[in-house]
N, C-alpha and C positions, 0 to 999 in steps of 0.2 A: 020247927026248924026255920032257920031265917037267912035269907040269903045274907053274903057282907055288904052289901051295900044299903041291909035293912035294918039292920041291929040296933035295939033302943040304947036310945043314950046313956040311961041310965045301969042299966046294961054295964056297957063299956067305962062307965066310972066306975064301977060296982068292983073293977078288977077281976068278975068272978067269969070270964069270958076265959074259955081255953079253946084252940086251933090245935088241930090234929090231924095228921094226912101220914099213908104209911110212906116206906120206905120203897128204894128203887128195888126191882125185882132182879132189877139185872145187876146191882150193887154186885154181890160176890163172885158173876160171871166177869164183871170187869175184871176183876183180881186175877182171876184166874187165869186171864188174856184172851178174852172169847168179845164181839161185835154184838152191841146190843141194839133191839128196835121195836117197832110197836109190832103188833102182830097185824097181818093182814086178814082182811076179812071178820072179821069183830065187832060185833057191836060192842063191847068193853071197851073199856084201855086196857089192854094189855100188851106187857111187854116180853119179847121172846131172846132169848141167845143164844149165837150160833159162833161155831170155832173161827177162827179169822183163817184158818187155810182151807177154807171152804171159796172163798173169795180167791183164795190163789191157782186152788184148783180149776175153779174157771177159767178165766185166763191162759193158764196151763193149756188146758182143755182149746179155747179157741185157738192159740197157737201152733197144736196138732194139727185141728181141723182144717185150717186155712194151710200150712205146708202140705197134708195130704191134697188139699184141691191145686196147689200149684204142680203140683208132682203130676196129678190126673191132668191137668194140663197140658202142660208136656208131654207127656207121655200121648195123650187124644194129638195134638198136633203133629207129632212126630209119627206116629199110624195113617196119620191122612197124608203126610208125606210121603208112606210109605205106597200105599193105596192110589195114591195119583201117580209114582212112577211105575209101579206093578200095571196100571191102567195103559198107561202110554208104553209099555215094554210089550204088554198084550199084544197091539196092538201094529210096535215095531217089527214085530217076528218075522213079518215075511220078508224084511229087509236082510234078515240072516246073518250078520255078524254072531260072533259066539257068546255066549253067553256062561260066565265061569262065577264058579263059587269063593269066598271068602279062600278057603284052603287051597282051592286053584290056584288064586292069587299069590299065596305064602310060597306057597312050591315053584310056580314061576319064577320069580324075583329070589328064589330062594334064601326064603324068609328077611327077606330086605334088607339085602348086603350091600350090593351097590348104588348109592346113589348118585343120581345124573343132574339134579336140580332138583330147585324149590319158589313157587309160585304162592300167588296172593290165594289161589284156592286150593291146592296142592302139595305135593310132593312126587317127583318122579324117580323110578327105579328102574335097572335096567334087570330085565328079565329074559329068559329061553325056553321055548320048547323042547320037549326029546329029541324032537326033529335038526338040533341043532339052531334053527331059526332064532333069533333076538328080537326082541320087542322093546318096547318102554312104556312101563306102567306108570300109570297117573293116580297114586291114590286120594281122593277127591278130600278135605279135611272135613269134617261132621260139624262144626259149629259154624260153619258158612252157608247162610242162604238157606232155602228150603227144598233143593234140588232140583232149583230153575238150570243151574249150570251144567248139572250132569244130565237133564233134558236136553239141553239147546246143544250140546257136542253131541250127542249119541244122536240126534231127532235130526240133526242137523247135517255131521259125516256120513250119515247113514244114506243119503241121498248124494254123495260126490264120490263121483270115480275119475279123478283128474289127474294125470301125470303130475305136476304142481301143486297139490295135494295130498295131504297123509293121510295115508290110507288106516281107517279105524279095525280091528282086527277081533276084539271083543269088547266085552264091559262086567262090569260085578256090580250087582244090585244084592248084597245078602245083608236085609236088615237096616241098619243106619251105616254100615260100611259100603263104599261105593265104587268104584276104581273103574279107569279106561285103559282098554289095553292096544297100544299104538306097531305101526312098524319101527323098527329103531332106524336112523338115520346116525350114521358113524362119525363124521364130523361137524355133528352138534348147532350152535345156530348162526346166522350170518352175524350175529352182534358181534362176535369174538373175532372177524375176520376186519372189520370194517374199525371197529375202535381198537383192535390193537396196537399197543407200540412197536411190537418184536416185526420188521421189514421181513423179515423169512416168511410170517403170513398173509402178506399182502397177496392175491388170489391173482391178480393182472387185470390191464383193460377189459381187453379180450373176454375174459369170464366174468368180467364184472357187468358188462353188457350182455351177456346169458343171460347172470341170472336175473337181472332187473326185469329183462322180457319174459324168463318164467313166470316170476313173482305175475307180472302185469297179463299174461295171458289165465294165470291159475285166477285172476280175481275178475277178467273177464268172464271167464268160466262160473262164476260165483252170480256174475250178475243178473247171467242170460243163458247161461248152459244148463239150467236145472228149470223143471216142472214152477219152481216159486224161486224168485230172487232172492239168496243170501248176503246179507250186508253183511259183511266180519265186525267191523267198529273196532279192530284193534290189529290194524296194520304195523308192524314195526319190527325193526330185525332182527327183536330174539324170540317173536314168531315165527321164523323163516327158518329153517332146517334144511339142514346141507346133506344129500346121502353121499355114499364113497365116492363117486363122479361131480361130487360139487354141485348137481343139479340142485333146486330148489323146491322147498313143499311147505305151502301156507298149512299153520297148526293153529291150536287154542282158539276153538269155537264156541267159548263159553259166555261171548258175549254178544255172540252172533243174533240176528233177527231174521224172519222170515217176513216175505210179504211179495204182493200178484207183483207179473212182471209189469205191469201196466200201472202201478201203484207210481204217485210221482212224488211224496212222502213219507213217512213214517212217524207217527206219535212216539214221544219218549218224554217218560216223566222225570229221569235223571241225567245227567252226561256218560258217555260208556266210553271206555277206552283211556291210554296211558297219555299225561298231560306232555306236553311236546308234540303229539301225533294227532289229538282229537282237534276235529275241523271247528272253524268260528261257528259256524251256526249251531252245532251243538251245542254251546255255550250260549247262545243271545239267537233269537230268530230274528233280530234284524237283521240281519247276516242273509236270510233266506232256512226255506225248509230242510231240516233232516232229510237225508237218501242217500241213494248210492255213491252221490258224488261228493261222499262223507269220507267212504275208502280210498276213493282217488286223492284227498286231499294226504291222507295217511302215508299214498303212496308215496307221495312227491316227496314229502318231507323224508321218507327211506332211501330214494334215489339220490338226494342231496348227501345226507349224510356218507352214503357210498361215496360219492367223487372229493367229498371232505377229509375222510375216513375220520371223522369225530361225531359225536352228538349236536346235533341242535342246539341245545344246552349243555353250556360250558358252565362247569361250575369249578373248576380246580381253576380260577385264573387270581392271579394274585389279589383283586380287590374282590376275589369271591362275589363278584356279578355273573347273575343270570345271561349271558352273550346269547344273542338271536342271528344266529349263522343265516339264513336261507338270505337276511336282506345282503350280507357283506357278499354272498357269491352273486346274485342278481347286481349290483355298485361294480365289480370287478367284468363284468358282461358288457354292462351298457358301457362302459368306461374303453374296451376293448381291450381289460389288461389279461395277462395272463392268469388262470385262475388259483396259479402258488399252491399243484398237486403235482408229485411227481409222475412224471411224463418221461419213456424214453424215446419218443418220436413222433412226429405229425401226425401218427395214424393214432396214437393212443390221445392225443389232445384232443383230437377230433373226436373223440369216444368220449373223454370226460366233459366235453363242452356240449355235447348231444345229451347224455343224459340229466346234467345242468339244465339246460331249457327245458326238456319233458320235464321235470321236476317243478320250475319257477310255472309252466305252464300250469302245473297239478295243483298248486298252492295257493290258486286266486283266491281271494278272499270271498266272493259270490260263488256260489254252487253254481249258478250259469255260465260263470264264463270259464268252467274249468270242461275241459274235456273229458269223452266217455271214456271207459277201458279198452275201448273198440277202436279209437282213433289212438288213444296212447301203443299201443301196440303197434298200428299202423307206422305212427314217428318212431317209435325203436326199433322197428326192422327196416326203416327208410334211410337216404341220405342225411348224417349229420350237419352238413354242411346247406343245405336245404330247408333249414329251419328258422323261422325267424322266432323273434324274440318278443315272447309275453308282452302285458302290460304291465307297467309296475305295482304288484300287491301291495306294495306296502306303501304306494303314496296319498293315500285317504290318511291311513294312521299317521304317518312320518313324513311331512313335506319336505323337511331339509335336508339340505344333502350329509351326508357322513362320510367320513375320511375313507378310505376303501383301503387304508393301509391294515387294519384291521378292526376286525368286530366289534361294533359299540351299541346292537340293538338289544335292550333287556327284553327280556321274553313276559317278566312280570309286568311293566310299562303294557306292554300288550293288553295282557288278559285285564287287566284293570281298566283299560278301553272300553275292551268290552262287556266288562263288568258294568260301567257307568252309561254305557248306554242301554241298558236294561229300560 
């Protein structure tokens, strides 16, 4: 035999040279529509064929396998969710609110007829015991968060017994369904009173400075009344609940923090609370540190809006600008004009022009120069007239003067401030 590259010449002129090699093995498999290849493990050449949906099967096959492990997935996370509230419920017990089952629930609210609102983690319904008693159930929504929220209200109410305060009355942990069961409060929340158009529900001076000092005594009580300081981080008037006497009770503690009363800030790895109400420093810590004087800033901007009876944020104005209220009432202050709220007499002026200052006071821009809950309390039960007048907040950001005939400060101009001072 002779390799090709040895072949005598003569040979190859001879013509008498024939090449011969078989054919493919997998020839007829092709036909047939089958994947052809060499065999593995062979010292041969050989060639093997396999159906082409054996190849798909695979595939197939991973595709299962990987859906079942996302499924085990979820399903392992949502058991440790469950296991971490189970843990902390353990361990709430002795705090004793009630503790009711998914069916509890249905039969309360009977079967979730009435509802009374709808929140970024929620839905509330108005519910009764046999007792005749009313409540209002919060049923917490299941694709939100990991049950940090239904923690920090139960963990959190569970520890406040304050007139100014809604009192927590039970809760439902059954499974991924979760619900809070609150006292009902019958005329709903201050937002409806303070931005209404309809003058029938205007509440009066007089009560409007109640409830500013509930509100401000219920969030002293938050800061320094309990075992560990609660920071809310989300002050604003349709947190604020009216019962049939108009009195006032801080709710929605779902963004709340605990921490020593001795603590003089607080780490946060995101902003908490509704934009209009959350203080600078939670935004930029050039501002200064996160803490309690987060809430006070919360306040101020609730007490304003009260003497306004609008938002902070105007957005129905015909060139659909952001309007930043708190500077136009501070310009109408220093200016000594009247503050164009109605008023039917010197005593009620003097009332809306006192809680104007507590408020410009609450809204400094530095967490130092704003007062504690403990002195604002102190100015709402003091002489209005008594009261001098902040610094101006807002002369770092806005040197020039602005017309005070009405509101020209954008709220976005703001936070882009302090966005770029980052």
């Amino acid at each position: 035999m002779y390799s090709v590259s040895s072949v005598p010449f003569y040979i190859w002129r001879s013509h008498s040279l024939q090449l011969t090699w078989s054919g493919s093995e997998c020839g007829g498999g092709e036909v047939k529509g089958k994947n052809c290849r060499f065999e593995e493990n062979s010292t041969d050449v050989r060639t093997e064929c396999k159906d082409k949906g054996s190849s798909l099967g695979s595939f197939l096959l991973i595709l299962v396998v990987y859906a079942l492990y996302r499924v085990y997935r979820y399903d392992k996370i949502e058991k440790e969710n469950q296991a971490r509230i189970e843990m902390f419920l353990e361990d709430y017990r002795a705090l004793k609110p009630t503790r009711y089952s998914y069916n509890d629930v249905k039969r309360i609210t009977n079967q979730f007829t009435e509802k009374l609102g709808q929140g970024a983690y929620g839905t509330v319904f108005k519910g009764k015991f046999s007792n005749e008693i009313h409540v209002a159930v919060k049923i917490l929504n299941s694709s939100k968060g990991n049950g940090e929220e239904f923690i920090n209200e139960v963990g959190t109410m569970g520890r406040i017994h304050h007139v100014n305060v809604v009192r927590l009355v039970g809760f439902c942990a059954d499974g991924f369904r979760r619900a809070l069961v609150y006292e009902f409060l019958p005329n709903d929340s201050l937002e409806k009173f303070i931005s209404s158009v309809d003058s029938n529900r205007f509440l009066g001076w007089e009560k409007l400075q109640d409830i500013g000092l509930g509100i401000a005594k219920g969030i002293e009580y938050l800061h320094q009344g309990c075992d560990q300081r609660i920071l809310h981080f989300d002050i604003k008037p349709h947190n604020i609940l009216l019962d049939q006497n108009f009195n006032p009770k801080i709710s929605d503690f779902g963004l709340a923090k605990l921490c020593a009363k001795d603590q003089s800030a607080v780490s946060m790895t995101t902003a908490r609370g509704t934009m209009g109400y959350i203080a600078p420093e939670v935004f930029s810590r050039n501002f200064g540190s996160v803490s309690y004087k987060s809430d006070v800033y919360s306040f101020g901007i609730l007490l304003l809006e009260m003497v306004g009876g609008r938002k902070n944020v105007d957005v129905t104005m015909e060139n659909t600008s952001q309007i930043y209220f708190p500077e136009w009432i501070y310009n109408l202050l220093e200016e000594k004009e009247d503050l164009r709220v109605y008023v039917e007499d010197n005593e009620d002026a003097t009332i809306a022009k006192k809680l104007a200052i507590v408020g410009l006071w609450c809204i400094q821009w530095h967490p130092v120069d704003r007062p504690s809950m403990k002195v604002v309390v102190q100015m709402l039960e003091g002489e209005g007239d008594k009261l001098t007048m902040p610094p101006n907040p807002f002369a770092s950001t806005n040197p020039t003067r602005i017309n005070v005939s009405m509101p020209a400060r954008r709220l976005n101009q703001e936070l882009e401030a302090i966005l770029e001072s980052e």
